[in-house]
Structures are given as structure tokens and as C-alpha cells.
C-alpha positions in Angstrom: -10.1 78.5 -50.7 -6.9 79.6 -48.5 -5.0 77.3 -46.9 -4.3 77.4 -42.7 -1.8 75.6 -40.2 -3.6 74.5 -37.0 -2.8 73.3 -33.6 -5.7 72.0 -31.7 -6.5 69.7 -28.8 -8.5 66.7 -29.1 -11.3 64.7 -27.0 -8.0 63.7 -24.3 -6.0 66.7 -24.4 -3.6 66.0 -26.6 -2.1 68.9 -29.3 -3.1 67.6 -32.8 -1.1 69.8 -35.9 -2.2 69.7 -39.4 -3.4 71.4 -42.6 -6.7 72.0 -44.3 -8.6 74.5 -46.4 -11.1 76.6 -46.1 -12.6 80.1 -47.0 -11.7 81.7 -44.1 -10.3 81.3 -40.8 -14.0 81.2 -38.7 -14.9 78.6 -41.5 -11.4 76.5 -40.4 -12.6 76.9 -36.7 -15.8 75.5 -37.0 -14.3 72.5 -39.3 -12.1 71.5 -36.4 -14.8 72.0 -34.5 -17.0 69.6 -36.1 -14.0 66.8 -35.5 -14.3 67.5 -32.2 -11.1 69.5 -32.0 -10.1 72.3 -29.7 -8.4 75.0 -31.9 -5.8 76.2 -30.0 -3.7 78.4 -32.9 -5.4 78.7 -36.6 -3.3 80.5 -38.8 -3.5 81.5 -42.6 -0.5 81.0 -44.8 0.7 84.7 -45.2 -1.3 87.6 -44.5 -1.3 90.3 -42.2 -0.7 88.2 -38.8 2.6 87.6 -40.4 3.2 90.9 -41.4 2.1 92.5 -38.4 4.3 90.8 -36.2 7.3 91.7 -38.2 6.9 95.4 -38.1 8.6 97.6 -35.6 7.2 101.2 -34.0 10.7 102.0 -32.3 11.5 103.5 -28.9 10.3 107.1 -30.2 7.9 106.2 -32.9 4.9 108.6 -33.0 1.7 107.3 -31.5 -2.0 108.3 -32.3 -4.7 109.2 -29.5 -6.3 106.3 -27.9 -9.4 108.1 -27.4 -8.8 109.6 -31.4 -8.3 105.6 -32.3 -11.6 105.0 -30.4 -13.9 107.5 -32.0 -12.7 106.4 -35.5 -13.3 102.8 -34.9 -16.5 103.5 -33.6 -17.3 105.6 -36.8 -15.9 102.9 -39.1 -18.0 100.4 -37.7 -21.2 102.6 -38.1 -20.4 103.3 -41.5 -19.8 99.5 -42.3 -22.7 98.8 -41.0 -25.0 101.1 -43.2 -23.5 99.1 -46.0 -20.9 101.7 -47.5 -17.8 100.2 -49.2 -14.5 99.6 -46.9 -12.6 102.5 -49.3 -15.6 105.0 -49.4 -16.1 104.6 -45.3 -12.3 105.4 -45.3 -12.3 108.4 -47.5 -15.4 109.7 -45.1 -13.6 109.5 -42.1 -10.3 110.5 -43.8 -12.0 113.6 -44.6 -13.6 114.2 -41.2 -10.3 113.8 -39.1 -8.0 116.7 -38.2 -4.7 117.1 -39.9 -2.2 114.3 -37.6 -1.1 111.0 -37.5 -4.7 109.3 -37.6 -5.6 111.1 -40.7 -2.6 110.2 -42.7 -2.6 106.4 -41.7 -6.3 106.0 -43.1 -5.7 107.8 -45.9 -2.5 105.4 -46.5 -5.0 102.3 -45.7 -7.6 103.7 -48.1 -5.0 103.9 -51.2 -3.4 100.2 -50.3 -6.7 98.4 -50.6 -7.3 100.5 -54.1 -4.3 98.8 -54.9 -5.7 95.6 -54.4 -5.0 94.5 -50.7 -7.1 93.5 -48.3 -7.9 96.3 -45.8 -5.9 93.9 -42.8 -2.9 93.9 -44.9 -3.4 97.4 -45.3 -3.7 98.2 -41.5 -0.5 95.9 -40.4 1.8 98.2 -42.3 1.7 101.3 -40.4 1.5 99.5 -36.9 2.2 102.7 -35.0 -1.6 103.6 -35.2 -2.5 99.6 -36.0 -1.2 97.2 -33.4 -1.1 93.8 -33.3 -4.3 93.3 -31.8 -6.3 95.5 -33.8 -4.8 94.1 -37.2 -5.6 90.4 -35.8 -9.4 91.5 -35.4 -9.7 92.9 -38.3 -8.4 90.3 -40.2 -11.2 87.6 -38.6 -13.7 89.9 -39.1 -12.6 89.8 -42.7 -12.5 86.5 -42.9 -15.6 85.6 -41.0 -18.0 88.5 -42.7 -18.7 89.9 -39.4 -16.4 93.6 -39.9 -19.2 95.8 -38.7 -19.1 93.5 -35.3 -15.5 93.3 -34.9 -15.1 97.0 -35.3 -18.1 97.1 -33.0 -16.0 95.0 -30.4 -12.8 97.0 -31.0 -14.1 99.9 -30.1 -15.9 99.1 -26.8 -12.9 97.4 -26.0 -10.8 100.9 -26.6 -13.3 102.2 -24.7 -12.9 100.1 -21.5 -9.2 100.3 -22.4 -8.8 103.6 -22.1 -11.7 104.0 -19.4 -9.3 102.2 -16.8 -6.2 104.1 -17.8 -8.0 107.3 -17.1 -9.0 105.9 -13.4 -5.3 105.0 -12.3 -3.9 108.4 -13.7 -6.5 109.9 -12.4 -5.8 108.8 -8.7 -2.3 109.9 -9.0 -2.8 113.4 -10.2 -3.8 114.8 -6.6 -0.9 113.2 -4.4 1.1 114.4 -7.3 -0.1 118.2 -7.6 0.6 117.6 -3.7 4.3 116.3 -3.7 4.9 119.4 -6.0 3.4 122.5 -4.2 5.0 120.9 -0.7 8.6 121.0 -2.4 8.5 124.3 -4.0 7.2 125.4 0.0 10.1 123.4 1.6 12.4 124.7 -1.0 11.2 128.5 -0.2 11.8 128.0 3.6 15.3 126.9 3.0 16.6 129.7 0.3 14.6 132.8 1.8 13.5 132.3 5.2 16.6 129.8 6.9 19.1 132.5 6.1 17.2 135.6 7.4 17.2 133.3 10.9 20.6 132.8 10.3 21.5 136.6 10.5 19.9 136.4 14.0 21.8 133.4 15.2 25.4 134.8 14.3 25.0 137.9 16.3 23.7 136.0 19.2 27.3 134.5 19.1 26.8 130.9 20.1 26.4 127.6 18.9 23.3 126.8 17.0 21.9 123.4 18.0 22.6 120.2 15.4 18.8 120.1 14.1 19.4 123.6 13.3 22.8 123.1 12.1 21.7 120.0 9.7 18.7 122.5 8.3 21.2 125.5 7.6 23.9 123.3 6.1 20.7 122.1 3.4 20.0 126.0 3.3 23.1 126.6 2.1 24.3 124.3 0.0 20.6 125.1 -2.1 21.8 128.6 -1.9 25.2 128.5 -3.3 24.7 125.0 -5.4 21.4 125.7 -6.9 22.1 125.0 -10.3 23.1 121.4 -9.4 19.8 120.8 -7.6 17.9 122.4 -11.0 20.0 120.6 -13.3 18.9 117.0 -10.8 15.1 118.2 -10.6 15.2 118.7 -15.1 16.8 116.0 -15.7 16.5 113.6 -12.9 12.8 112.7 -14.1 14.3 112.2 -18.0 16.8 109.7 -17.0 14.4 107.9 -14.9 12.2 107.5 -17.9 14.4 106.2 -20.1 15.9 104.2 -17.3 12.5 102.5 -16.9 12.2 101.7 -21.0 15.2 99.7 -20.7 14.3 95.9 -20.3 16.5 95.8 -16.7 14.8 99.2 -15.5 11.1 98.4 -16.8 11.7 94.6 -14.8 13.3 96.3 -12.2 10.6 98.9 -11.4 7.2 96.5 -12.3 8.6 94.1 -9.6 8.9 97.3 -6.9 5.6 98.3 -7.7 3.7 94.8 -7.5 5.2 94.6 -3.6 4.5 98.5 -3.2 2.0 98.3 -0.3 -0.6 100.8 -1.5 -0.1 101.1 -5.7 0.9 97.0 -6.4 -2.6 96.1 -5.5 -3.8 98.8 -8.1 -1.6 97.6 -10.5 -1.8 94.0 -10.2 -6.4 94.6 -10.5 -5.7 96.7 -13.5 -3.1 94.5 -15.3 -5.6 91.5 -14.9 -8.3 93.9 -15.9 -6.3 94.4 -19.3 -5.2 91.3 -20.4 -8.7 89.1 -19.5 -9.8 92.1 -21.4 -7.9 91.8 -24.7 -8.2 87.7 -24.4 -11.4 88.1 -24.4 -12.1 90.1 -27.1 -9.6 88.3 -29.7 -11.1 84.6 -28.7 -14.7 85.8 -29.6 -13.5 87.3 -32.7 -11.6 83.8 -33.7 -8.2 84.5 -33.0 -6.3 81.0 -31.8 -5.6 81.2 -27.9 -1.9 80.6 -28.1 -2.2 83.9 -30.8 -4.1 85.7 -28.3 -2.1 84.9 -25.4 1.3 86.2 -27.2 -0.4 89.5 -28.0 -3.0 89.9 -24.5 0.6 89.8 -23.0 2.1 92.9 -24.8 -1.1 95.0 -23.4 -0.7 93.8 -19.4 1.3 97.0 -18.6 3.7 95.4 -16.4 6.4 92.6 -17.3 5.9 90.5 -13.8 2.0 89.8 -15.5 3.9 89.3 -19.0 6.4 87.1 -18.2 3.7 84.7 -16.1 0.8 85.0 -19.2 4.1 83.9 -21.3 4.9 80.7 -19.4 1.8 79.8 -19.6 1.9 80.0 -23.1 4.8 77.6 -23.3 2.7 74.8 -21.3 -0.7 75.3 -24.0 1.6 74.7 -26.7 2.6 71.7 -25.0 -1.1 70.3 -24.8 -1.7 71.3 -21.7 -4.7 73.3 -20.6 -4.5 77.2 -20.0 -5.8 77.4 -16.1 -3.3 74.5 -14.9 -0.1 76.9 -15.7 -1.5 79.8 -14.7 -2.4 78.2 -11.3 1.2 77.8 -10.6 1.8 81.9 -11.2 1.4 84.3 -7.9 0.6 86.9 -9.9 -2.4 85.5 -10.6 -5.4 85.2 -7.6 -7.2 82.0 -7.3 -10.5 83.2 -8.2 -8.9 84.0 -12.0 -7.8 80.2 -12.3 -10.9 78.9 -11.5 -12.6 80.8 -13.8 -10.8 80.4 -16.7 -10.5 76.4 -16.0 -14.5 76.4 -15.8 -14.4 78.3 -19.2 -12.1 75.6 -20.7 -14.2 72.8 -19.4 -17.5 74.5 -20.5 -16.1 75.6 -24.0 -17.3 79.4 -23.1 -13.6 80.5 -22.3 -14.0 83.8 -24.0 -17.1 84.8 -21.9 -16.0 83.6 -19.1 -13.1 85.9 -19.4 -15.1 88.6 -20.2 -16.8 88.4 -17.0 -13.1 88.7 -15.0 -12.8 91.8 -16.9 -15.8 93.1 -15.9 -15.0 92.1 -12.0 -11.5 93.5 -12.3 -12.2 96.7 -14.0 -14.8 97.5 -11.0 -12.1 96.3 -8.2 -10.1 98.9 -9.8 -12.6 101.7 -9.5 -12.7 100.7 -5.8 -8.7 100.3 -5.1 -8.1 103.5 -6.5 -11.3 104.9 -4.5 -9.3 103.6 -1.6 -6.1 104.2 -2.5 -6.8 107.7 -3.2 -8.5 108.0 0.3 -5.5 106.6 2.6 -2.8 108.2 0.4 -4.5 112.2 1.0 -3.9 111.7 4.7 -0.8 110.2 4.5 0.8 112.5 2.5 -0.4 115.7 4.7 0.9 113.8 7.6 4.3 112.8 6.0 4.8 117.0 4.1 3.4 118.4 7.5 5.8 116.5 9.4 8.6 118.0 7.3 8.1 121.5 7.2 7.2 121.0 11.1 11.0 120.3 11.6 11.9 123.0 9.8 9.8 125.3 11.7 11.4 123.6 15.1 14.7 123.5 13.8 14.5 127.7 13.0 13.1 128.8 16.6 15.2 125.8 18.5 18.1 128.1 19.2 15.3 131.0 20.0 14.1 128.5 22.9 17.5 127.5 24.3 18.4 131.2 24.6 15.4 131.7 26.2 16.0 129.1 28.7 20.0 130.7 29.3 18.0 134.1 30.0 15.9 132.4 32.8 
């Protein structure tokens, strides 16, 4: 029998903390259950939560392949399911998966449990292909007898995961491929054609207006300082992302981009999307919700959705109920509250949750449907207007000669 720490609520509210035994952690669950206890945090003495939390990727750690991650899980739980041991699945798969990252970790995984640990303990020590979330899941499946299902439920969830990523990146690659090819055009008008227009207005010996003066004074400093503006366009974008991985530049730029009138309501769907998500999926498998809440938090994508999910996780350690904090945080729409408090009340938080995933995840689909729509136009209005005053700004002093001539 192991032993596990709990914090629970009982019949009027209150957090209960105590100690008992049992042979696993769903087994502890449905004891405290039976006492007509809320679990709110069940944890086992050791083990790979612990050691999990205590490992650290680093800044420029390498990462494996979501969709690599998915395929694998998928296989594992296949495999598990047929009946075949935990070490011979592993080898199979090991076997099966190109030379990289993935390949070496479940290879590493494989000889840890033949030295005797369990295949969670195993996972939480190379948490740059193993995360937090997937560790905690694997260690209730382990402890519940259910591995097949969990790895089942990781997978679909990497699936859905990755699914939404795809749709948000995919909405930004056009306006992107866009921003580029009207830049390199602007950039071609101002170093080749500007100063063959140029030649023509010195020998006409007079004045060129200021919109034309402004447009040949950007023609020439590209001309003569082009290696500053290459130097800014290489290593302007570096900066910027390492700027943003700093805890004042990622705060800085999640709060612009949750007031951004057209991307913040993408962001703020697909955030929600994410974390309901991940909550989900760890409270059916048995994780404790305060545990769940600390690691749906990491998977939100943007630290205004972080930092609220992370109050809130403050005021459930303090008894209270989950949807009474989160009421109280903007970032979070009304509909969201009400749902989750139902899901307390009924004891079905974990569906419940799973049902705002499935909302959010299709409000997604339709905000960047939308988004994609309204930012087309915009963005041939906006580089149209641009290379319009260029155009003006070149045959300006052509017209007001013109004019003189008349």
C-alpha cells in the first residue's frame, strides 16, 4: 500500500488535509469519495509528480515533434492495449522511430524501467520530450490500471492540441507571405526606380515637391545605408524573439495582443480552448484539480490567461470553489464561469470542461475564418495605399511642370 497527502473539500466547503493509504492514487480518490469528500489535491509521497516538477528543459533545450509525440502515443496505447509488456511496446516503437530526439528518449525510458522503475519515473527524467502533463497522466494511469486509456486520452488530446495550433498559424501565413512580397516591391521602387526619376528631376532644374522630396530622401538613405537596413531586417526579428522569452517582453507582448482588435479575440478563444482542454483531460484521468490547475496554466500560451488560472488557484487552496475566482477574472467570458460552477455543483467538472473545449476549439475555427477574411482586404488596401504614394510622389513634379508649361 503507498501512502498519499490530500486536500479535499467537505459536505460545507471547507478544505479538509490529511493522510491515508491506499494502492493507488484512483483507489485514494474514490476513499475520499466514499466520506463524502471532494478531492481537491491527492498526492503520493515521492514519485514522478515530484520529480517532474523539479526538472528543467532550459531556454534552448531541444524539443521533439508534437505531431512525432502524437503518433507515438497513439502507437503506445495500441500496443498496450493488445496486452504487450510496457518494455517490449517500447523497444517496438523504439525500433520503428527515425534516428532524433524521440527515438533516444524511449529508448532511455525502456532501459530505466529494466532497471526497476516505474515507466512514470522513467518518463519525468527527460522532460524535454515528457512534460509535466504527460508524466502526471501516465502516472494515474499507472496507478489506476487504466494505461491503455490514458495513453488513449493523451493522444486525442495531442491531437486536438496540435489541431488548433495548426489553425492559428495557419491564418497568419497568407497576411504574412503578403507583408513580405509588398516590402521587397516597396524596397525595389525606392533603390532602382526613385533614382532613375531622380536623374530627370535634376536636369529639369527646379525644386522637387516635399512628398517627392520625403520619398527620395528614403531612396537614398536605402541606397547609400543599406547595410544598416539588412543588418535591422536579420537581426531585428532575433532580438524580438528573444525579447519576447524574457518574463517582461513575453508579459509585455500577451497583454498587446489580448487588446489587439483583430488577433486578441483569436488568442483569448484559443487560450481558453487549451487550458479547459488540458483540465479536462488530467481531472478524468485523477489528477487533483489544484495539480491540474498549476500545470493547465503552463499550456494557455499567453501569461494574461496564466496569471488569472493562477489566482484562482490560490482561492481553491483556500476552500473556495473554482468558478467563484474565476468569475472575478476578465479574461475569462461569463459563459466559461457558469459552466464550470454547474460542473462543481453537479460533480461532472471534468466533462463539463470538456464540452468548453469543444465550443472554444470550434469558435476558433470561425475567428480565424473571420479573421483571415477581414485581414486579406485590409492589408491590400493598407500595401496598395503605400506604393500608391510612391507612384504619386515620382510623377508629382512631372504634373506641376506640366501645369508651369500651360
Amino acid at each position: 500500500m503507498a501512502k498519499f497527502q490530500y486536500q479535499a473539500k467537505n459536505a460545507s466547503g471547507q478544505v479538509v488535509q490529511g493522510e491515508l493509504e491506499a494502492a493507488n492514487q484512483q483507489e485514494a480518490i474514490i476513499r475520499l469519495r466514499a466520506q463524502q469528500l471532494l478531492p481537491v489535491r491527492v498526492v503520493q509521497f515521492g514519485g514522478a509528480r515530484a520529480a517532474a516538477g523539479k526538472n528543467s528543459t532550459g531556454l534552448f533545450a531541444p524539443r521533439v515533434n508534437g505531431k512525432d509525440l502524437q503518433v507515438f502515443t497513439r502507437q503506445f496505447a495500441t500496443l498496450i492495449n493488445a496486452g504487450i509488456p510496457v518494455v517490449d511496446s517500447l523497444k517496438i516503437l523504439s525500433e520503428g522511430l527515425r534516428p532524433g530526439l524521440l527515438k533516444e528518449a524511449s529508448a532511455q525510458v525502456k532501459t530505466s524501467i529494466e532497471g526497476g522503475r516505474r515507466l512514470a519515473d522513467s518518463m519525468a527524467q527527460v522532460p524535454n520530450v515528457f512534460d509535466k502533463l504527460y508524466v502526471n497522466m501516465i502516472q494515474a494511469g499507472e496507478e489506476a490500471g487504466i494505461l491503455d486509456s490514458i495513453l488513449q486520452r493523451l493522444a486525442s488530446y495531442m491531437e486536438k492540441s496540435e489541431k488548433l495550433k495548426a489553425q492559428v498559424k495557419g491564418a497568419l501565413v497568407y497576411p504574412m507571405v503578403i507583408i513580405v512580397v509588398a516590402m521587397i516591391v516597396i524596397a525595389g521602387i525606392l533603390v532602382f526606380i526613385i533614382p532613375k526619376f531622380m536623374e530627370f528631376f535634376a536636369s529639369s532644374g527646379k525644386e522637387p515637391p516635399a512628398l517627392t522630396q520625403m520619398v527620395v530622401n528614403l531612396s537614398n538613405s536605402m541606397i547609400n545605408n543599406w547595410y544598416v537596413y539588412l543588418v535591422v531586417l536579420i537581426v531585428g526579428p532575433f532580438v524580438f524573439a528573444q525579447w519576447i522569452r524574457t518574463d517582461a517582453g513575453k508579459d509585455a507582448f500577451d497583454r498587446f495582443i489580448m487588446k489587439a482588435p483583430v488577433f486578441g479575440e483569436v488568442v483569448q478563444k484559443s487560450a481558453i480552448a487549451r487550458l479547459t482542454r488540458t483540465l479536462s483531460t488530467l481531472l478524468s484521468s485523477g489528477v487533483g484539480l489544484i495539480e491540474a490547475i498549476d500545470i493547465s496554466s503552463k499550456t494557455a500560451g499567453n501569461i494574461v490567461i496564466e496569471q488569472s488560472l493562477l489566482r484562482c488557484k490560490e482561492s481553491v487552496t483556500q476552500g473556495r470553489t473554482f468558478a467563484a475566482p474565476l468569475g472575478k477574472e476578465k479574461a475569462f467570458p461569463e459563459m466559461v464561469v457558469q459552466m464550470i460552477s454547474i460542473g462543481e455543483q453537479s460533480g461532472t467538472l471534468d466533462i463539463m470542461l470538456g464540452k468548453i473545449a469543444d465550443f472554444y476549439e470550434d469558435e476558433v475555427e470561425t475567428a480565424v475564418k473571420a479573421m483571415t477574411s477581414l485581414l486579406e482586404p485590409l492589408l491590400m488596401v493598407v500595401l496598395g495605399g503605400i506604393i500608391a504614394v510612391l507612384v504619386v510622389a515620382m510623377y508629382l513634379p512631372i504634373f506641376n511642370m506640366a501645369d508651369v508649361v500651360q
